[in-house]
C-alpha positions as CSV (number, residue, x, y, z in Angstrom):
1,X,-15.8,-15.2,6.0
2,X,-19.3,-14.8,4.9
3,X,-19.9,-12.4,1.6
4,X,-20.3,-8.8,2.6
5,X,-23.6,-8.9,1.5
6,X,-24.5,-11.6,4.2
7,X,-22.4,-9.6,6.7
8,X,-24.5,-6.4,5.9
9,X,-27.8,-7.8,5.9
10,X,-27.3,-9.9,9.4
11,X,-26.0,-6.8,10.9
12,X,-28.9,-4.4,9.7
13,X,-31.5,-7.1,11.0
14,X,-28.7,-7.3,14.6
15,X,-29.5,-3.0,14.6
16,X,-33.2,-3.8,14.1
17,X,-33.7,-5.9,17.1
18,X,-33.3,-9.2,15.6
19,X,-31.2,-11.6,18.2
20,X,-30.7,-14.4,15.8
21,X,-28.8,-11.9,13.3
22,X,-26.1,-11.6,15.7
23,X,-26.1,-15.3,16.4
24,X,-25.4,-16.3,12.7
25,X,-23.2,-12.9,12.4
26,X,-20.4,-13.7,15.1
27,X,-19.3,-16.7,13.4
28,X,-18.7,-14.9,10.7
29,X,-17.2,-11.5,12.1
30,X,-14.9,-13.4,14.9
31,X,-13.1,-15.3,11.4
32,X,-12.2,-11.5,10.5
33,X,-11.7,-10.0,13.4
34,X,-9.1,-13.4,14.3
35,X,-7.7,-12.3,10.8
36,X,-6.6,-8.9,12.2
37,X,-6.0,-9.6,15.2
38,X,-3.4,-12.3,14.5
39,X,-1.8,-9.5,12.2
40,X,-1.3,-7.3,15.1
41,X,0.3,-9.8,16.9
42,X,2.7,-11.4,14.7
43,X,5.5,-9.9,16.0
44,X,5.1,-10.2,19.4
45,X,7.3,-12.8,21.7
46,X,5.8,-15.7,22.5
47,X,3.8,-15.8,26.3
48,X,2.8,-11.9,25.5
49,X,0.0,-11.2,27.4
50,X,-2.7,-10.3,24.9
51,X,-3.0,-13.2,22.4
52,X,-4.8,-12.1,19.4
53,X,-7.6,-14.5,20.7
54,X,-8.1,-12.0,23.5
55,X,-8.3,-8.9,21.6
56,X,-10.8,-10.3,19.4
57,X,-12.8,-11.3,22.2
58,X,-12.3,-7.6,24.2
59,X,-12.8,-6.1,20.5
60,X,-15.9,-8.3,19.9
61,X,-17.4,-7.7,23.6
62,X,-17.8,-4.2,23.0
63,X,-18.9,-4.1,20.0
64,X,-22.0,-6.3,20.8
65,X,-22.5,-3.9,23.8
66,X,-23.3,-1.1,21.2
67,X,-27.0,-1.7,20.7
68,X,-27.9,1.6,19.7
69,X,-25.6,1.4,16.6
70,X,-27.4,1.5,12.9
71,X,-24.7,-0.7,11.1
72,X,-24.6,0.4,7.5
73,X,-22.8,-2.3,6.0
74,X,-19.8,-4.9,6.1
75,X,-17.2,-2.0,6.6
76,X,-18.7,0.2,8.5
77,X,-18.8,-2.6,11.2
78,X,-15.2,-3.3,10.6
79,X,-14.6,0.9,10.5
80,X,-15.9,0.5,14.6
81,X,-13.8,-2.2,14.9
82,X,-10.6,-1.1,13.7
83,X,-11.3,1.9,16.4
84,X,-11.6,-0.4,19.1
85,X,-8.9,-2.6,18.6
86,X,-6.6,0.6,18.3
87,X,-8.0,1.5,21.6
88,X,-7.3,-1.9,23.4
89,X,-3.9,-2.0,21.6
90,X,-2.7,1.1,23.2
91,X,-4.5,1.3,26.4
92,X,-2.5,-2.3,26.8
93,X,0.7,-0.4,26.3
94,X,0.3,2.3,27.6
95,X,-0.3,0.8,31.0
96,X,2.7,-2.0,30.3
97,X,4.8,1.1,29.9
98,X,3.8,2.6,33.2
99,X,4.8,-0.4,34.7
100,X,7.9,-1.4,33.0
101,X,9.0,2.7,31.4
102,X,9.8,1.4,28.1
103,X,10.1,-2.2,28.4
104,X,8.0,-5.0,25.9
105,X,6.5,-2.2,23.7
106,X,3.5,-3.6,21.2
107,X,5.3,-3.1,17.7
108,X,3.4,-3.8,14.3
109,X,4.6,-2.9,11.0
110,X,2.7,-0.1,9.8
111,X,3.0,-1.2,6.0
112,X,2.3,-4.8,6.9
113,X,-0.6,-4.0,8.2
114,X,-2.4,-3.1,5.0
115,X,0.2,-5.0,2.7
116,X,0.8,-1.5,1.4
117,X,4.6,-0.9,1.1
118,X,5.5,2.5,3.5
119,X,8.7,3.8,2.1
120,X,11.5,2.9,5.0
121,X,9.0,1.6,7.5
122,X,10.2,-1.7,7.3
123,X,10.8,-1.6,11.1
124,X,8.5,-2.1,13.7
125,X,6.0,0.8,15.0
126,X,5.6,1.5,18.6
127,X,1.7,1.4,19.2
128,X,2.0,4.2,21.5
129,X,3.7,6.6,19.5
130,X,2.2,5.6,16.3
131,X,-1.1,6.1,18.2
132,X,0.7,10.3,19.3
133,X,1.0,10.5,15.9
134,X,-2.2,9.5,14.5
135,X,-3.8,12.1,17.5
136,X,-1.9,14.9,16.2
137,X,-2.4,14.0,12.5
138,X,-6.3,13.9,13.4
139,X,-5.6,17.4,14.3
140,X,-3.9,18.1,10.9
141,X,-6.3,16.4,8.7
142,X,-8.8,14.0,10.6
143,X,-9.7,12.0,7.2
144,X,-6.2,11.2,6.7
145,X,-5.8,10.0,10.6
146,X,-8.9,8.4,9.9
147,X,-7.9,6.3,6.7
148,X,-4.7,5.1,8.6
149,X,-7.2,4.1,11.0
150,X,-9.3,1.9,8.4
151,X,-6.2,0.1,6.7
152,X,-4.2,-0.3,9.3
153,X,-6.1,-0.9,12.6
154,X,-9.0,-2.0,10.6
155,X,-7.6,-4.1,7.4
156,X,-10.0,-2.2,5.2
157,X,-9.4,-1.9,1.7
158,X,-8.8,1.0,-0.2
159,X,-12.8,0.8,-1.7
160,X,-13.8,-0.1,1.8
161,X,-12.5,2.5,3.4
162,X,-13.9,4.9,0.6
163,X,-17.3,3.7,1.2
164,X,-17.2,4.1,4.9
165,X,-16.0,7.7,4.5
166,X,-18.3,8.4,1.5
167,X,-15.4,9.7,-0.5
168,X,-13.9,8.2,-3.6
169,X,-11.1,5.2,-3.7
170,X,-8.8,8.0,-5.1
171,X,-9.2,10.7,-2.4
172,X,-8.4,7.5,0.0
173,X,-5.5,6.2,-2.2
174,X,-4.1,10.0,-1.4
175,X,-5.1,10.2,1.6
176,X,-3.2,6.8,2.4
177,X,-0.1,7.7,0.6
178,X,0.1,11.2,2.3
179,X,-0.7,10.3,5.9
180,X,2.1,7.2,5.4
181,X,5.0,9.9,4.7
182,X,4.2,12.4,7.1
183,X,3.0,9.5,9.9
184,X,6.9,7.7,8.7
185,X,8.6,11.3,8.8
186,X,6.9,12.1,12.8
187,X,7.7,8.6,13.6
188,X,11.6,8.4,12.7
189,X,11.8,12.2,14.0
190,X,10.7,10.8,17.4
191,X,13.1,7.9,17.7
């Protein structure tokens, strides 16, 4: 993927009006997004119906629909796109769910995600409930929802996801740790 400098610059020229930013910026972003997406859907069987080619393409079309957007940088970009890709995630099961009550789940392992070990969570996370979770925790404290949001949906690091909540590395490192337990403890108390 291009430097997050190059990434930054092409998508504050994209917010300014300039249509040749997001030509040479897609290349770069789809590499990423692919990245994550592929992630996500590691664990699935094979023939699932979302392929992490699709979500990246569903993820990437509405992304380039936000026009009135002033991307700040590299992760903030990535920030909106960790948000959407939760959204497509769950909406997807969700509605598989309706259909089949219970059957074919999306799981991801929430320490996986962010190559961050989660103490216990070694199994597999049901999007849906993980997604419960994350609503009520948002409740609790909405910059800790939001941090699980950055790593996990998002692939942020620790100093990305510091900069996009203009906070420091350490108040996301706690963040992190203390949204894993209490997101592990809701999510083996529902099981």
């Amino acid at each position: 993927m291009g430097t997050p400098t190059n990434v930054t610059q092409l998508l504050v020229s994209w917010s300014s009006g300039d249509p040749a930013a997001l030509e040479a910026l897609t290349p770069l972003v789809q590499g990423e997004l692919r990245r994550l997406a592929a992630r996500f859907m590691a664990g699935e069987r094979p023939g699932h119906l979302l392929q992490a080619t699709a979500l990246v393409n569903e993820a990437y079309l509405r992304l380039i629909d936000w026009k009135a957007v002033q991307w700040q940088n590299r992760a903030h970009f990535f920030g909106v796109a960790a948000q959407i890709m939760r959204r497509v995630l769950v909406d997807m099961a969700r509605n598989r769910d309706r259909e089949k009550r219970g059957q074919g789940q999306v799981h991801v392992s929430l320490s996986e995600a962010a190559d961050v070990p989660v103490a216990g969570a070694a199994r597999s996370v049901d999007l849906v409930k993980l997604d419960d979770a994350l609503k009520t925790l948002e409740k609790l404290n909405a910059r800790q929802a939001r941090v699980i949001e950055l790593r996990f949906f998002g692939g942020l690091s620790l100093e990305e996801s510091a900069h996009v909540l203009n906070v420091s590395v350490g108040t996301v490192r706690r963040d992190w740790s203390l949204a894993q337990a209490w997101l592990f403890r809701e999510l083996t108390d529902r099981t």
